[in-house]
C-alpha positions in Angstrom: 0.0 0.0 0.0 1.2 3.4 -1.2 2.3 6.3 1.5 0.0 9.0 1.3 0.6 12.8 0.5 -2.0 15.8 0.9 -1.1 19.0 -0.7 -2.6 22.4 -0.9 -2.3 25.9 -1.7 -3.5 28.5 -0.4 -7.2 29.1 -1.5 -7.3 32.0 -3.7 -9.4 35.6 -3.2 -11.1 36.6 -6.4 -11.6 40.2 -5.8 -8.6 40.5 -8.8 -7.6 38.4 -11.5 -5.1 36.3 -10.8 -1.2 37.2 -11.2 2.3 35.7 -10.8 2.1 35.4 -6.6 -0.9 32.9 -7.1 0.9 30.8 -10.3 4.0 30.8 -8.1 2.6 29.5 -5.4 0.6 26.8 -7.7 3.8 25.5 -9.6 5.3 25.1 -6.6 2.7 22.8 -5.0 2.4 21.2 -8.3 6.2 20.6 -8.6 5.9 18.2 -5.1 3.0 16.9 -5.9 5.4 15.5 -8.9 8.3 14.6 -6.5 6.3 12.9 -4.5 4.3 10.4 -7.1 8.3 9.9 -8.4 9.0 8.5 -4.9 6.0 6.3 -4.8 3.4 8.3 -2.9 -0.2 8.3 -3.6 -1.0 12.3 -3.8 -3.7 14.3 -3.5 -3.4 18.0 -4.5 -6.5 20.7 -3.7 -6.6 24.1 -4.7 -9.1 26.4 -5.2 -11.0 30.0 -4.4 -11.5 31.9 -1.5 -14.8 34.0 -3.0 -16.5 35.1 0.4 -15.5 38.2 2.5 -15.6 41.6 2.6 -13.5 42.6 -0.2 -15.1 40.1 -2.3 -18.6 42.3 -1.4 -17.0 45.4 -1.9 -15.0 44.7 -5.3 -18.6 43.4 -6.8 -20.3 46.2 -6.0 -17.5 48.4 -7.6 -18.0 46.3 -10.8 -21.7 46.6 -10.0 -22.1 43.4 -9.9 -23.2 40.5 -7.3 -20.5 38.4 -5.4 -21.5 35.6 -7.2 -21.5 37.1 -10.4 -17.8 38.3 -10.0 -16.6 34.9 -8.7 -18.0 32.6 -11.6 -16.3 35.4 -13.9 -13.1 35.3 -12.1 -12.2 31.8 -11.3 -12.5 31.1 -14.7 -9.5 32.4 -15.6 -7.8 30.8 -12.5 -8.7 27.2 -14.3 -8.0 28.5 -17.3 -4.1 29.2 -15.9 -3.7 26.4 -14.5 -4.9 24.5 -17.8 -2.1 26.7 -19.3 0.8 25.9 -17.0 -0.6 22.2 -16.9 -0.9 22.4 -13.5 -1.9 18.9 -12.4 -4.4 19.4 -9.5 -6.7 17.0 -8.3 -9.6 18.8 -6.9 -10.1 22.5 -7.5 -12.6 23.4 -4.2 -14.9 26.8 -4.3 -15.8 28.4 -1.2 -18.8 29.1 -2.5 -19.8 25.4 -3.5 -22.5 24.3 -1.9 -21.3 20.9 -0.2 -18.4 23.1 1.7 -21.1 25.5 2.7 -22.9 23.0 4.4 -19.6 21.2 6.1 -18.6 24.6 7.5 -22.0 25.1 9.2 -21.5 20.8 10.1 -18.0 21.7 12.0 -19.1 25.0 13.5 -22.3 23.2 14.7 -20.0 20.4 16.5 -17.8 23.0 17.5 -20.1 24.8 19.3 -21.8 21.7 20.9 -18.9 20.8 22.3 -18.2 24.2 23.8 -15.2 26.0 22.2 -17.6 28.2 20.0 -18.9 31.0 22.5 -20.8 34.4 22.1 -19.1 38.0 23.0 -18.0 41.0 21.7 -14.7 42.3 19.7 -13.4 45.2 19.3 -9.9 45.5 17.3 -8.4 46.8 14.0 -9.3 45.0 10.9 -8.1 44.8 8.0 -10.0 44.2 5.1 -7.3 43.5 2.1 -5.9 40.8 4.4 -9.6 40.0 6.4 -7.9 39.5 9.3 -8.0 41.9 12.5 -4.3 43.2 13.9 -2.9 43.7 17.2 -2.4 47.0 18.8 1.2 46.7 18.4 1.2 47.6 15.2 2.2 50.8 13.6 -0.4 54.3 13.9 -1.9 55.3 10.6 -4.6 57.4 9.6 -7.1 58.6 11.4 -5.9 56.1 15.0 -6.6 53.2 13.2 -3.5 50.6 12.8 -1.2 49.6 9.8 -1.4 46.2 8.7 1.7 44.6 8.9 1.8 42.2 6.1 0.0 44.3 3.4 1.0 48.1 4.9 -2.7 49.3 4.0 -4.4 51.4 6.6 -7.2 49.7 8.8 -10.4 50.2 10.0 -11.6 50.0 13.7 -14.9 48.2 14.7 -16.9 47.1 17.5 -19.6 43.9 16.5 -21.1 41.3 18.6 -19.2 37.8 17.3 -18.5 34.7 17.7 -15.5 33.4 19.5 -13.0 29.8 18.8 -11.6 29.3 22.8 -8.4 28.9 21.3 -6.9 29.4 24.8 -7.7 26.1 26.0 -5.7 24.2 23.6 -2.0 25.6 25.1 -1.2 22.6 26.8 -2.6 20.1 24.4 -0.9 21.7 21.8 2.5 21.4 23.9 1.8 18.2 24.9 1.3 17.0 21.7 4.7 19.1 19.9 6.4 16.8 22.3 5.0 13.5 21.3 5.6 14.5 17.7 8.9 16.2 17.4 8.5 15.5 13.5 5.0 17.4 13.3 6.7 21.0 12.4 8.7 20.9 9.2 11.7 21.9 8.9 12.3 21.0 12.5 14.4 24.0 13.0 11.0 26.0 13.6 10.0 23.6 16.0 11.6 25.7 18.6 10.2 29.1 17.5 6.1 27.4 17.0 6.4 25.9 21.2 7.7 29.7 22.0 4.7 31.1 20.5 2.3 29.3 22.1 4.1 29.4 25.4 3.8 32.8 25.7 -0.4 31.9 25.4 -3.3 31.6 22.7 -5.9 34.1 22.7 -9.1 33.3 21.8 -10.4 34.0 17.9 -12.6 36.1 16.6 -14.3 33.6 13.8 -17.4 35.5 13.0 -18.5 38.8 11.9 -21.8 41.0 11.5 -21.2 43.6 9.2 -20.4 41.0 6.9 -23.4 39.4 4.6 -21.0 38.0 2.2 -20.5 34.2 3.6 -21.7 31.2 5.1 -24.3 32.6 7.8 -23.8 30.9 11.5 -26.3 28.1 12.4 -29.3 29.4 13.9 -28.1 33.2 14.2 -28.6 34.5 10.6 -27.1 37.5 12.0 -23.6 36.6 11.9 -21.3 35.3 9.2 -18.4 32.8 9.7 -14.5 34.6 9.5 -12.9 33.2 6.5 -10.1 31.4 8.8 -13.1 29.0 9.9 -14.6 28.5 6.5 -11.0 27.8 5.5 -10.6 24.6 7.4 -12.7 22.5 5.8 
């Protein structure tokens, strides 16, 4: 029986067309999955599109057009890239598909159950190029919002009732189980820097957000929409 292999890239926001940062990142992945059949292992490779969020909403309505509308135009010319560059993928996943709609509202529905998922409120910057919120170590910009650190663009502050992940009480299961598995972070030279990180303690996530209509709508509260980092992991 053959080892197994999962790769992936990231899952791709459609707000743009895409550009060399997303074919890098593809030939890459694709180059492995090669490697890796070469070497005898069974692979599977997944990409895909990222087509919920903010900036997806606010790009459509730019163009004039719905969210939907903009993603079935733009992630046809992601398949058509990858056709090009004969990238050889095995499942290309949309965000917007309706089987991973319904296993995101599965997961968040056992999550919750279980009692990790929990009702409060946030208040932080966000940032919506990168829809993700920042700490308040990062740099003043305009207006006393923050400067996002990865893309440099200027974020917005907001207050909105959410959902939170109880991240916090996974510090010493997450320890425990870097120890059992030395080989678990690759290369294992980062091993060192990943059980620093969480020593120093896990705050719990934001996964949620109300001013968003753009996404898969939370179980039972048609209010709020799940955070793209949730609807990521399945």
């Amino acid at each position: 029986m053959k080892n197994k292999f999962y790769i992936t890239t990231p899952i791709y926001y459609i707000n743009d067309v895409p550009h060399i940062g997303h074919a890098y990142t593809t030939i890459m992945a694709d180059v492995i999955k090669r490697f890796k059949q070469l070497t005898g292992y069974e692979v599977f490779f997944l990409t895909g599109t990222d087509e919920h969020g903010q900036k997806i909403e606010e790009s459509a309505s730019q163009l004039g057009m719905t969210p939907k509308e903009l993603a079935d135009k733009v992630v046809v010319r992601f398949k058509e890239l990858w056709q090009l560059l004969n990238i050889d993928y095995d499942k290309f996943i949309r965000t917007t598909d309706t089987y991973h709609e319904e296993g995101v509202k599965k997961i968040f529905k056992k999550v919750f159950k279980k009692g990790d998922i929990y009702p409060g409120n946030y208040e932080g910057h966000y940032c919506v190029s990168c829809e993700s919120f920042v700490t308040e170590m990062a740099a003043d910009g305009k207006g006393g919002n923050k400067i996002c650190p990865d893309c440099g663009k200027n974020t917005r502050k907001v207050t909105e009732k959410c959902y939170f992940f109880r991240l916090s009480a996974y510090r010493d299961k997450l320890l425990d189980f870097y120890k059992s598995n030395p080989d678990f972070v690759i290369p294992r030279v980062r091993m060192n820097e990943v059980v620093s990180f969480v020593k120093m303690g896990l705050k719990d996530l934001s996964i949620t957000r109300s001013t968003v209509k753009w996404g898969v709508s939370v179980p039972g509260d048609e209010s709020q929409t799940i955070y793209v980092w949730f609807d990521a992991l399945t």
